[in-house]
N, CA, C and O atoms as a GROMACS GRO file, in nm:
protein
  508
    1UNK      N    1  -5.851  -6.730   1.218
    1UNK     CA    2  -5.765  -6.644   1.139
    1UNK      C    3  -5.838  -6.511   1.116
    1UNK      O    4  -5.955  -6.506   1.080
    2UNK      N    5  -5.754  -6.394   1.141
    2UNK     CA    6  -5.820  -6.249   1.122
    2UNK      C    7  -5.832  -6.217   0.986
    2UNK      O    8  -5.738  -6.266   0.926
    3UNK      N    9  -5.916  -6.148   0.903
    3UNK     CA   10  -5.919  -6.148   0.786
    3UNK      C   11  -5.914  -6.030   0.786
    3UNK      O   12  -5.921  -5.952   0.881
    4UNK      N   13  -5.895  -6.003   0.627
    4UNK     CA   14  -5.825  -5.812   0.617
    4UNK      C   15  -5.925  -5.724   0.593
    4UNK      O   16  -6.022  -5.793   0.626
    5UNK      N   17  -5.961  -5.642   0.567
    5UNK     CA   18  -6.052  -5.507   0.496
    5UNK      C   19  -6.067  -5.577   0.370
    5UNK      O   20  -5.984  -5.665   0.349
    6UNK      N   21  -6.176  -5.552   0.260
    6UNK     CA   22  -6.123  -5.595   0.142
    6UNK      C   23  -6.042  -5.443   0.043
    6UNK      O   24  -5.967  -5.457  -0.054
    7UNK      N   25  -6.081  -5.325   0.097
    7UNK     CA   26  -5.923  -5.225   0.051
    7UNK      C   27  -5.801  -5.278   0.097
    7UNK      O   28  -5.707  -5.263   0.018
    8UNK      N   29  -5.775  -5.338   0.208
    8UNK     CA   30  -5.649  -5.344   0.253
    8UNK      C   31  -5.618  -5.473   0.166
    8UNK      O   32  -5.505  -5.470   0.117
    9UNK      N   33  -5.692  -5.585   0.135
    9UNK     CA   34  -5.696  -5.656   0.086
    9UNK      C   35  -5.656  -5.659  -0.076
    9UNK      O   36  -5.583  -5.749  -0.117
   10UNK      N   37  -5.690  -5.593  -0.136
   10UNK     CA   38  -5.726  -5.511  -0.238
   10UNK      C   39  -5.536  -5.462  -0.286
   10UNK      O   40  -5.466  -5.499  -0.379
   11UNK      N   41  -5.517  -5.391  -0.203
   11UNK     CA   42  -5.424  -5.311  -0.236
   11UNK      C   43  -5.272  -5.354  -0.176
   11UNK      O   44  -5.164  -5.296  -0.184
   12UNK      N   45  -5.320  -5.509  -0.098
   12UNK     CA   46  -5.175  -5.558  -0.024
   12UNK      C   47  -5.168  -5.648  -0.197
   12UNK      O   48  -5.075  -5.614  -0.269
   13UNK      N   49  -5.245  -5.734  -0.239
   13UNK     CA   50  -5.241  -5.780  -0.410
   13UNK      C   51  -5.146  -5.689  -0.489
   13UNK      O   52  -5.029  -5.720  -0.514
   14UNK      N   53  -5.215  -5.551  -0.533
   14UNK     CA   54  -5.187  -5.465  -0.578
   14UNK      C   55  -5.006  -5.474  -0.589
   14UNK      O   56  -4.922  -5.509  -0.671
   15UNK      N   57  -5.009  -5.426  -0.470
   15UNK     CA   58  -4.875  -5.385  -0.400
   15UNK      C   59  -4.785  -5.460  -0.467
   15UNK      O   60  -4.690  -5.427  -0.538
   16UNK      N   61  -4.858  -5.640  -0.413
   16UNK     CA   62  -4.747  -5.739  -0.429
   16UNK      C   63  -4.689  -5.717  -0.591
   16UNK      O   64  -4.575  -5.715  -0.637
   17UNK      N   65  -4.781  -5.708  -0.632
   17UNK     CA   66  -4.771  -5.752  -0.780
   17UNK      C   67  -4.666  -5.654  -0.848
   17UNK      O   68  -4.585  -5.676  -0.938
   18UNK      N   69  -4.698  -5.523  -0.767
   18UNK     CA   70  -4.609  -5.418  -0.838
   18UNK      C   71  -4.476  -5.400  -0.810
   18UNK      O   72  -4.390  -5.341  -0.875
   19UNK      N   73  -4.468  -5.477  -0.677
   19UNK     CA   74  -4.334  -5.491  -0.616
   19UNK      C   75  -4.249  -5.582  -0.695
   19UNK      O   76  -4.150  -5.540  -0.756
   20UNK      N   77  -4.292  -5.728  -0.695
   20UNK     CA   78  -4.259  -5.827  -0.781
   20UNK      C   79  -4.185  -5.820  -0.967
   20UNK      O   80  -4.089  -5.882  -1.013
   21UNK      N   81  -4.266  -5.732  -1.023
   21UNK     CA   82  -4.303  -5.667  -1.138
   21UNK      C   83  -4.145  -5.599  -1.146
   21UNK      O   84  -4.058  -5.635  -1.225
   22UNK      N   85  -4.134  -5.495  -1.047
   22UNK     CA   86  -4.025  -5.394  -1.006
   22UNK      C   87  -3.931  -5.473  -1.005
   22UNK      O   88  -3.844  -5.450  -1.090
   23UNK      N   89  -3.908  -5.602  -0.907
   23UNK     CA   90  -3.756  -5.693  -0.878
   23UNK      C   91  -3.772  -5.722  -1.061
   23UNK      O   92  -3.690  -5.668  -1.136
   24UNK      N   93  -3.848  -5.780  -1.100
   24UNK     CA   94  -3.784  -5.861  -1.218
   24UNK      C   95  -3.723  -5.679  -1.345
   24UNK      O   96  -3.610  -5.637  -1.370
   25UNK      N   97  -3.831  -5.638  -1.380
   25UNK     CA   98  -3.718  -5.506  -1.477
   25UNK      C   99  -3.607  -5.460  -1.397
   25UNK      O  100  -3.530  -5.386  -1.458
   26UNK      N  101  -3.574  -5.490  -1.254
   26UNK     CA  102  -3.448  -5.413  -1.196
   26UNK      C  103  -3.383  -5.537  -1.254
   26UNK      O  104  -3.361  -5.520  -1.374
   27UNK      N  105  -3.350  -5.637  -1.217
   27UNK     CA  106  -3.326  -5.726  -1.243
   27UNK      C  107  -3.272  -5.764  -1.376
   27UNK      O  108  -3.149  -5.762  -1.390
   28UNK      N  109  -3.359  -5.803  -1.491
   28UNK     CA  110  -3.325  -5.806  -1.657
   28UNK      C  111  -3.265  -5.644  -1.670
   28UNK      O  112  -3.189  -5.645  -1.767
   29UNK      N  113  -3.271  -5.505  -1.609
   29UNK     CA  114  -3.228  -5.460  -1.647
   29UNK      C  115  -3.103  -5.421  -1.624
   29UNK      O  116  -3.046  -5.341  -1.700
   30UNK      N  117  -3.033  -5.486  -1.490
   30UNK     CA  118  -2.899  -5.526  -1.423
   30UNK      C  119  -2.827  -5.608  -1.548
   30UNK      O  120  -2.714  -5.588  -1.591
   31UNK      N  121  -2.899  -5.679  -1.582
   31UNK     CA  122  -2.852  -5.790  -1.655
   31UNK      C  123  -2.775  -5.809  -1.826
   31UNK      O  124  -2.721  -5.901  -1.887
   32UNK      N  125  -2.809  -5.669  -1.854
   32UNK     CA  126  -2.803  -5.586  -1.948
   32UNK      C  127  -2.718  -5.498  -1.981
   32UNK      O  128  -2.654  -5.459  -2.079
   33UNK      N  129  -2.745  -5.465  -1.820
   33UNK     CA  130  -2.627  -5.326  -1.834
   33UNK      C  131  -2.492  -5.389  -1.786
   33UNK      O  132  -2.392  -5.320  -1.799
   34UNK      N  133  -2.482  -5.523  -1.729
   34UNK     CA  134  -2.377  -5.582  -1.753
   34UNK      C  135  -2.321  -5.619  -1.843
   34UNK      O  136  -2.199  -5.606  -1.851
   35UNK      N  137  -2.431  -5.705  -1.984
   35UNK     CA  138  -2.380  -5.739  -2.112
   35UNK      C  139  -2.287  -5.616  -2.148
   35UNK      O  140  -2.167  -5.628  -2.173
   36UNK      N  141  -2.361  -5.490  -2.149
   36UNK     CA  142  -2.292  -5.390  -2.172
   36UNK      C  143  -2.162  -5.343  -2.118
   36UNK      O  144  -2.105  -5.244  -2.165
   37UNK      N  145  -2.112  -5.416  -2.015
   37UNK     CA  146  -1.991  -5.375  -1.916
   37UNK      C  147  -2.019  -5.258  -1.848
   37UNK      O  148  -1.929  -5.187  -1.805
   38UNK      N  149  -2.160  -5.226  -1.832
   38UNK     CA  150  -2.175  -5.095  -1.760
   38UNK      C  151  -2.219  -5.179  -1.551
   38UNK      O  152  -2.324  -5.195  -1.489
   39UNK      N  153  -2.114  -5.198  -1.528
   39UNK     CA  154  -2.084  -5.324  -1.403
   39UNK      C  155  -2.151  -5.235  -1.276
   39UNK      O  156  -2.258  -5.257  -1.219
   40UNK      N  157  -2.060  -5.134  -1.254
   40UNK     CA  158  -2.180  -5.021  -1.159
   40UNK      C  159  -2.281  -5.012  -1.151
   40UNK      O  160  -2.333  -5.018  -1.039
   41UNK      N  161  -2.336  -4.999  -1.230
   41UNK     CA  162  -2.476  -4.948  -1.273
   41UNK      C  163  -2.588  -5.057  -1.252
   41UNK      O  164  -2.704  -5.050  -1.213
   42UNK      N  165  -2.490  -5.180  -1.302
   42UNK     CA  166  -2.612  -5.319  -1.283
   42UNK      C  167  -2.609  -5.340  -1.156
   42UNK      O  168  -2.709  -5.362  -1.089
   43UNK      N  169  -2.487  -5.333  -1.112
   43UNK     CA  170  -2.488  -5.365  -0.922
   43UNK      C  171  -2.605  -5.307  -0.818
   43UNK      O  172  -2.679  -5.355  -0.733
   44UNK      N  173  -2.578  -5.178  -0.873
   44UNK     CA  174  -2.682  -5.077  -0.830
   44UNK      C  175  -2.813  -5.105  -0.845
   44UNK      O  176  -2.899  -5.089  -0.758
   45UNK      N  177  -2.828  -5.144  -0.947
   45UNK     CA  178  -3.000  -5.210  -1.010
   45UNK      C  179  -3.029  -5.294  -0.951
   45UNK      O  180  -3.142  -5.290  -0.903
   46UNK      N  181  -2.934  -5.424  -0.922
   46UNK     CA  182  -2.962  -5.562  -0.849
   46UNK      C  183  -2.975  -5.489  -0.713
   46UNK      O  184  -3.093  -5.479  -0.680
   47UNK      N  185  -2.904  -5.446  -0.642
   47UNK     CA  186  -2.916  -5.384  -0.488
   47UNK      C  187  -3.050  -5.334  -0.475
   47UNK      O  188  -3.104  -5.345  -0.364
   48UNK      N  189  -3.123  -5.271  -0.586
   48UNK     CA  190  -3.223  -5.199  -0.562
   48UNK      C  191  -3.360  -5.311  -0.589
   48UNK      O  192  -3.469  -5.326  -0.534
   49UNK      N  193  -3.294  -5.374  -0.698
   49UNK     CA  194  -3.442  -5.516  -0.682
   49UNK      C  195  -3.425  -5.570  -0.601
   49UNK      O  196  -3.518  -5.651  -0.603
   50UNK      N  197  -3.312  -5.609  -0.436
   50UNK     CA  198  -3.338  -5.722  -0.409
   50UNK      C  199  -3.431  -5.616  -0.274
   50UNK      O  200  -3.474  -5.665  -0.169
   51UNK      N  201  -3.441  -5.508  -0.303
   51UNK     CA  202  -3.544  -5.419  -0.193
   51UNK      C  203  -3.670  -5.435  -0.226
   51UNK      O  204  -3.760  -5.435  -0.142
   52UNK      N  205  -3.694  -5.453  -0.375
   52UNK     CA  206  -3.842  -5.467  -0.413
   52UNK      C  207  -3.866  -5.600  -0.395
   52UNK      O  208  -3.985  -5.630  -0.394
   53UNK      N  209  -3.763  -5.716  -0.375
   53UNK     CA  210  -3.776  -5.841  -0.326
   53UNK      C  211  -3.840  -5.839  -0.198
   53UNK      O  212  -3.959  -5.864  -0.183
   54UNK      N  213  -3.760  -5.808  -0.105
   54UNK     CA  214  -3.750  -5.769   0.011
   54UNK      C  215  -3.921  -5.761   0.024
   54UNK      O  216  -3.986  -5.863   0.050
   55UNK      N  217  -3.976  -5.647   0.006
   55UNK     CA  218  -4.112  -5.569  -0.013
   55UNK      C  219  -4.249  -5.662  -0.061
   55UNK      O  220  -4.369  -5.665  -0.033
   56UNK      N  221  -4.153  -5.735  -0.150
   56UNK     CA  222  -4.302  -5.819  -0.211
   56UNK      C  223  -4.279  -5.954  -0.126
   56UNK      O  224  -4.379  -6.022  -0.149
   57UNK      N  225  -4.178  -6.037  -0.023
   57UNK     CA  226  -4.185  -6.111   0.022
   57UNK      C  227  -4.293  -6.073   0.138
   57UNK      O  228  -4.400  -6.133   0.143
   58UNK      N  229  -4.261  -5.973   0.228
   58UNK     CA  230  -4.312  -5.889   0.334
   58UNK      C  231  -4.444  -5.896   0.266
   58UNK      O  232  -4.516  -5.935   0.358
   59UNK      N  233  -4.511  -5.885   0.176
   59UNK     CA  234  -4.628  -5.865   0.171
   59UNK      C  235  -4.664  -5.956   0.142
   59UNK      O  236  -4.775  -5.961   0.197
   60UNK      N  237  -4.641  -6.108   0.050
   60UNK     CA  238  -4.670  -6.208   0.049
   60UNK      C  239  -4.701  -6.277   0.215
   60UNK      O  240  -4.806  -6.328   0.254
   61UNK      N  241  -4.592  -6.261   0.277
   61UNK     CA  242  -4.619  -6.329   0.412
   61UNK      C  243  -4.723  -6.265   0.505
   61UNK      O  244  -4.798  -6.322   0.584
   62UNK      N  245  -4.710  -6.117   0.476
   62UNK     CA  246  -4.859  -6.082   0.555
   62UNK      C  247  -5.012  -6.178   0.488
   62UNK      O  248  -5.079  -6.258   0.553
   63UNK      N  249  -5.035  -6.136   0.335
   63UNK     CA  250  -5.117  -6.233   0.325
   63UNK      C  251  -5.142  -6.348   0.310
   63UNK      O  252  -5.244  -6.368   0.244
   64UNK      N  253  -5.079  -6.454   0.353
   64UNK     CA  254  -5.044  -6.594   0.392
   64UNK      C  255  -5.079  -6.552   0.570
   64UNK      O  256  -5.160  -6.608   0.643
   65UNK      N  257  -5.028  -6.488   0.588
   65UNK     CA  258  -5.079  -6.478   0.773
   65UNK      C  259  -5.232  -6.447   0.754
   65UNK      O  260  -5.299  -6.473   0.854
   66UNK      N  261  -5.274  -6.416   0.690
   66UNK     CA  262  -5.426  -6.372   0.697
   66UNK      C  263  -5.529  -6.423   0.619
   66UNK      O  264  -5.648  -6.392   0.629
   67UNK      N  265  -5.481  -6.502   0.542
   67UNK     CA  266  -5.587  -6.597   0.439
   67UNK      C  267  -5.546  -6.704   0.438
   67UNK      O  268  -5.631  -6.789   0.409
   68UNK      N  269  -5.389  -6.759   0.469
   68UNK     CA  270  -5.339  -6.901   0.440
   68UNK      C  271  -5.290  -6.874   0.279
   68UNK      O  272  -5.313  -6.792   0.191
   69UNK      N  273  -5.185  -7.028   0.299
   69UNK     CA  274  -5.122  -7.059   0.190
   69UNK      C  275  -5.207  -7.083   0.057
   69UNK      O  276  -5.213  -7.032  -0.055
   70UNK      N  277  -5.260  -7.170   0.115
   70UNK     CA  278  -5.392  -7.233   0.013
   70UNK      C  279  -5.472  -7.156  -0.059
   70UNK      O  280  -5.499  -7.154  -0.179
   71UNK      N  281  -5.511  -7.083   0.045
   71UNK     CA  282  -5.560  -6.978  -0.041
   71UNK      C  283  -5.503  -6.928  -0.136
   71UNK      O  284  -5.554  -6.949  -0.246
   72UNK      N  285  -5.381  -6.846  -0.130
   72UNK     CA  286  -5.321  -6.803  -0.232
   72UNK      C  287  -5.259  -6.863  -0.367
   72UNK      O  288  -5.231  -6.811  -0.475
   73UNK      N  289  -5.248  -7.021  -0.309
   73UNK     CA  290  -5.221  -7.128  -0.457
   73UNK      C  291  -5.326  -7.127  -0.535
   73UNK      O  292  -5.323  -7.131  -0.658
   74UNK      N  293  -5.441  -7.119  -0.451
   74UNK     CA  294  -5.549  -7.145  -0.512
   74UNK      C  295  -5.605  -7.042  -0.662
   74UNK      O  296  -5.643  -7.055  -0.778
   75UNK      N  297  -5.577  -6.941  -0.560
   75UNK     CA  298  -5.575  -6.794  -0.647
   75UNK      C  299  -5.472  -6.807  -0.761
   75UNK      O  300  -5.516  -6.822  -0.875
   76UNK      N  301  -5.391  -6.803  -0.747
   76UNK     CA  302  -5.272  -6.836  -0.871
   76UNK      C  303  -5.326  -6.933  -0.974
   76UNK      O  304  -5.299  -6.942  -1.094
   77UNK      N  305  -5.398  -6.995  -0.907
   77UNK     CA  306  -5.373  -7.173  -1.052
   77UNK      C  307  -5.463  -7.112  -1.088
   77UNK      O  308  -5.448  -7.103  -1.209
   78UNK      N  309  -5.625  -7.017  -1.036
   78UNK     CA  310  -5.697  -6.972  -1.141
   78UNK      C  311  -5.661  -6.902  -1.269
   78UNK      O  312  -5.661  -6.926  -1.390
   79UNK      N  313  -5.622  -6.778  -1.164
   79UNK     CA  314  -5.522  -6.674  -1.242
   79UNK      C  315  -5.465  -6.730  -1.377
   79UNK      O  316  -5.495  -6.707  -1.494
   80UNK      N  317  -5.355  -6.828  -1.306
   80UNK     CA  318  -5.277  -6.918  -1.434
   80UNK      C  319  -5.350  -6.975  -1.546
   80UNK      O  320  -5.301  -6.964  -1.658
   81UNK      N  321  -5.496  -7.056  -1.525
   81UNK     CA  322  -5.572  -7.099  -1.560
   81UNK      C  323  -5.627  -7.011  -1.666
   81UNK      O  324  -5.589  -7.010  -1.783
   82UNK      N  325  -5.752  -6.913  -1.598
   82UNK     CA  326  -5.827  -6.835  -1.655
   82UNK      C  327  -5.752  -6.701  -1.756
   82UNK      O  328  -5.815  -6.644  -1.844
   83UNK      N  329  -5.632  -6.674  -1.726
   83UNK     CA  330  -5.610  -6.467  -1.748
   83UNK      C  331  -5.476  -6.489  -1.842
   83UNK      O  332  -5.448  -6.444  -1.952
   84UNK      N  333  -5.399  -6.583  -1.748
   84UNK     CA  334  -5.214  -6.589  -1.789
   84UNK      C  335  -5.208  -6.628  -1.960
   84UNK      O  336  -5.136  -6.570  -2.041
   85UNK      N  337  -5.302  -6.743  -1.992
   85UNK     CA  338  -5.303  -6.794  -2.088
   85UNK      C  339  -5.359  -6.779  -2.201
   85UNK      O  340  -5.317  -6.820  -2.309
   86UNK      N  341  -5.469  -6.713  -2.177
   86UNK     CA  342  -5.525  -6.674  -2.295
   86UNK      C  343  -5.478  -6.490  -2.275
   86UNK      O  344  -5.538  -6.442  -2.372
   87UNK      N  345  -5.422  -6.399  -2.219
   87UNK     CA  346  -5.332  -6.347  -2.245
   87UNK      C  347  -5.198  -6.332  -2.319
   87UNK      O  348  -5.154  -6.228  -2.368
   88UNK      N  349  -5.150  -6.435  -2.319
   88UNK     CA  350  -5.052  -6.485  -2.393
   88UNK      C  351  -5.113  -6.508  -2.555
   88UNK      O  352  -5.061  -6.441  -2.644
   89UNK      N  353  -5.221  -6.600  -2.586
   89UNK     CA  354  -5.297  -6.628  -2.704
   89UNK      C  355  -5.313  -6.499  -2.728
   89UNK      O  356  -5.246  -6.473  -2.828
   90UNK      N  357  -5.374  -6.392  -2.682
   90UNK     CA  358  -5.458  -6.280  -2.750
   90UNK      C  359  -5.360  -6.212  -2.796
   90UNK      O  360  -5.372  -6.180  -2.914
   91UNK      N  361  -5.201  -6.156  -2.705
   91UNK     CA  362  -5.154  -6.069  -2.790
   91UNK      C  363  -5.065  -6.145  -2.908
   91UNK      O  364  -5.019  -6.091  -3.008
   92UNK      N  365  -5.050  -6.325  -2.857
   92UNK     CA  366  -4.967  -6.366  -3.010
   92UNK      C  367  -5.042  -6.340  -3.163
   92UNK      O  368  -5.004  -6.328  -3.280
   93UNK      N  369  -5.164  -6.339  -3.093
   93UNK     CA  370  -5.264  -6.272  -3.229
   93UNK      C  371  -5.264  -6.204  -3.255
   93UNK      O  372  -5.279  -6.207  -3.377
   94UNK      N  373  -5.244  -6.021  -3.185
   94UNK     CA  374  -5.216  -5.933  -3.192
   94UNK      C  375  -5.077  -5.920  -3.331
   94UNK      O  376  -5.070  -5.870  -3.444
   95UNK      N  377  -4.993  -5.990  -3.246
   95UNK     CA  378  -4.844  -5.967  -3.311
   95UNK      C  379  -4.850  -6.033  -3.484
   95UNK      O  380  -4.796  -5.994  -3.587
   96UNK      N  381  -4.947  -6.156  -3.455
   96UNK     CA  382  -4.934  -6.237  -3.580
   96UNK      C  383  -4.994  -6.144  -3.673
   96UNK      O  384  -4.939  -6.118  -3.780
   97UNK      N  385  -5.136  -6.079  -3.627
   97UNK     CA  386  -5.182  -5.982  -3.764
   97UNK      C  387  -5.133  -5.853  -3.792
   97UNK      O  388  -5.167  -5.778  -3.884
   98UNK      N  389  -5.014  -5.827  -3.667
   98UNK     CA  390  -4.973  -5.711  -3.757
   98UNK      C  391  -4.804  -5.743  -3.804
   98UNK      O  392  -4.719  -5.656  -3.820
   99UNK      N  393  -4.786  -5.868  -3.820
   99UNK     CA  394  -4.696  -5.931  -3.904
   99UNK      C  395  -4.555  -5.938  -3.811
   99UNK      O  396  -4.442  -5.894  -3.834
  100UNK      N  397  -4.591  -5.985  -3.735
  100UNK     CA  398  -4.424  -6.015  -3.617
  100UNK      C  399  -4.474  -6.163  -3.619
  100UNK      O  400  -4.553  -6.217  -3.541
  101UNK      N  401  -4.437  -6.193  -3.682
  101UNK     CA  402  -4.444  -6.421  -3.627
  101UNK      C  403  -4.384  -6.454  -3.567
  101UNK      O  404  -4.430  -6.554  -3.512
  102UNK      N  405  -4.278  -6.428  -3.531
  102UNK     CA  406  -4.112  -6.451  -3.431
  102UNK      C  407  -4.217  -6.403  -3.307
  102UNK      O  408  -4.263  -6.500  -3.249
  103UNK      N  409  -4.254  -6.298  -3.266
  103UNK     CA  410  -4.322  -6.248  -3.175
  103UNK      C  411  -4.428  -6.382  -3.130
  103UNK      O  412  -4.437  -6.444  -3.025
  104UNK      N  413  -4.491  -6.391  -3.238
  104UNK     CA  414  -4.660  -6.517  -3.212
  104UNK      C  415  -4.558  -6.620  -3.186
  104UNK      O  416  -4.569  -6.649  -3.067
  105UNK      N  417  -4.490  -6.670  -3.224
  105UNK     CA  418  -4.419  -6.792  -3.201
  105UNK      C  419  -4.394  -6.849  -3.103
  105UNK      O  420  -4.405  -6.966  -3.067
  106UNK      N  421  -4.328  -6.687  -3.026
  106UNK     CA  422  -4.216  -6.688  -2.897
  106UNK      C  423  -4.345  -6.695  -2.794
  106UNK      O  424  -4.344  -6.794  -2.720
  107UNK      N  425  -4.448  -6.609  -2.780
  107UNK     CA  426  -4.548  -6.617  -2.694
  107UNK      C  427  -4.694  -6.733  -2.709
  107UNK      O  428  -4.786  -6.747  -2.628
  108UNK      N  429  -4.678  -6.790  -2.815
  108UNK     CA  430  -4.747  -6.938  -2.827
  108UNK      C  431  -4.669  -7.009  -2.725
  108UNK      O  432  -4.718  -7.019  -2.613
  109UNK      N  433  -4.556  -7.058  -2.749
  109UNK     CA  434  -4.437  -7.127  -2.676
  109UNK      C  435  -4.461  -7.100  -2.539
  109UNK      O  436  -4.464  -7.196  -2.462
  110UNK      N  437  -4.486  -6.946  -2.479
  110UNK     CA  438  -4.524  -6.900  -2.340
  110UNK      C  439  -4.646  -6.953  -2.334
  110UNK      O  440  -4.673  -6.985  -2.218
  111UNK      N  441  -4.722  -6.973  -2.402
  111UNK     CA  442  -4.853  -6.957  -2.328
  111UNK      C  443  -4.859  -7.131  -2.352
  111UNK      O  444  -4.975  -7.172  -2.344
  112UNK      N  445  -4.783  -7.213  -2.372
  112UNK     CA  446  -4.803  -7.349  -2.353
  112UNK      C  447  -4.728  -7.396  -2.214
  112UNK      O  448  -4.754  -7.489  -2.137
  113UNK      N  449  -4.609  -7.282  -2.211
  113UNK     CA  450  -4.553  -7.343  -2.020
  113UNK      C  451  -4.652  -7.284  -1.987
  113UNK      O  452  -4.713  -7.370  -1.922
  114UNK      N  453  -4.750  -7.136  -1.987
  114UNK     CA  454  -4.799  -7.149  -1.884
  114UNK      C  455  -4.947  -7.222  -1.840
  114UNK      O  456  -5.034  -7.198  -1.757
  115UNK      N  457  -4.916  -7.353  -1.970
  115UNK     CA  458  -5.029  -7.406  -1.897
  115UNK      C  459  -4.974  -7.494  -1.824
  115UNK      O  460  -5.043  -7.545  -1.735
  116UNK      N  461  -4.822  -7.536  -1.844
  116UNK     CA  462  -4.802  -7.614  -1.768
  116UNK      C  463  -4.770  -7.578  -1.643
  116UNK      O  464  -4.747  -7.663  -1.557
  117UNK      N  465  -4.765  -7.462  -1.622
  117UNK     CA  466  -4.750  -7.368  -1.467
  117UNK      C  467  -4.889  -7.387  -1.404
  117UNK      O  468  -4.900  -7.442  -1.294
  118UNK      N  469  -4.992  -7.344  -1.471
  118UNK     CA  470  -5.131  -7.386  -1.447
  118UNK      C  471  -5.158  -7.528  -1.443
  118UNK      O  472  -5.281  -7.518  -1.449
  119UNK      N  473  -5.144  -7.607  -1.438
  119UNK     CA  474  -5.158  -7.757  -1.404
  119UNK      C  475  -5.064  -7.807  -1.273
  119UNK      O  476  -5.107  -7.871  -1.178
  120UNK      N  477  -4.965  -7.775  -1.288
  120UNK     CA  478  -4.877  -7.751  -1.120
  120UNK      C  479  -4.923  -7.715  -1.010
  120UNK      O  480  -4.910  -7.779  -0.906
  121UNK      N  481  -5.003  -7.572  -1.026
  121UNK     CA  482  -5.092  -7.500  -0.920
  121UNK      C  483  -5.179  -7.528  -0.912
  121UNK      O  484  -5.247  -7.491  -0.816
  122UNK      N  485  -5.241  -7.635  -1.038
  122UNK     CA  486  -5.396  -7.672  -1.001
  122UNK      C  487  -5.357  -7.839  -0.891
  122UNK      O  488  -5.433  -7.908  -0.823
  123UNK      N  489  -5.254  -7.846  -0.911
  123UNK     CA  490  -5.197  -7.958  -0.816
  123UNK      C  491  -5.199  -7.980  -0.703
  123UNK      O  492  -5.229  -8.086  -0.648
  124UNK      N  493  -5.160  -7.865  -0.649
  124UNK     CA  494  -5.206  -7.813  -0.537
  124UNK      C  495  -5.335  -7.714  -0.440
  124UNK      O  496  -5.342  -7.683  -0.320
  125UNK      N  497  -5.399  -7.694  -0.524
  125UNK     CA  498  -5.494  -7.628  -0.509
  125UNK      C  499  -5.594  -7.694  -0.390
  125UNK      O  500  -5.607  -7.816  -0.380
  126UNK      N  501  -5.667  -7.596  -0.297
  126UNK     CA  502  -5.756  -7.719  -0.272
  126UNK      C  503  -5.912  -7.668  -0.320
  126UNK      O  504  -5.956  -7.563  -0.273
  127UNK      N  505  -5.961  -7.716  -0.376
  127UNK     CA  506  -6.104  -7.735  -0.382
  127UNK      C  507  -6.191  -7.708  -0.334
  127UNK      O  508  -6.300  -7.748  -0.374
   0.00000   0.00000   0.00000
């Protein structure tokens, strides 16, 4: 298997993430502007995330062609593991001391699926 630059490497991550990032606010924000009956406008939004779909699949599959699957589960369940979760903890703390509890609540609650997202990927992981 050919392996990448680690810039190219570096910045196909990058990419993905920002692409991904992009589908989901086009997306919730389609979703919205429908609640609103603004129906055009969300259409338009969805048309335009399923390009940033489009974009972050394309780059997912390049790096799966160049590191493998595994690899990249692997990477995730850390991720999930190490960053996702106590991310979640740090800003419910955030929110709790400056007096949003609905806030700490809602992202305690997150940061307990995502351990259970992190135990899924550590499922597969290989070692």
């Amino acid at each position: 298997m050919q392996t990448l630059g680690v810039k190219t490497e570096e910045g196909l991550r990058e990419l993905l993430t920002a692409n991904a990032e992009d589908h989901m606010r086009l997306m919730l924000s389609a979703e919205f502007m429908e609640k609103l009956g603004r129906t055009e406008e969300a259409k338009e939004l969805r048309d335009k995330a399923m390009v940033e779909l489009g974009h972050a699949k394309a780059i997912f599959s390049t790096l799966v062609k160049y590191q493998g699957l595994d690899a990249l589960i692997n990477e995730m369940a850390k991720e999930e593991t190490e960053q996702h979760v106590s991310e979640y903890s740090n800003v419910a703390m955030n929110a709790k001391s400056e007096g949003h509890d609905d806030i700490e609540a809602m992202l305690c609650k997150f940061a307990d699926q995502e351990k259970g997202i992190a135990e899924t990927l550590n499922k597969y992981k290989n070692n």
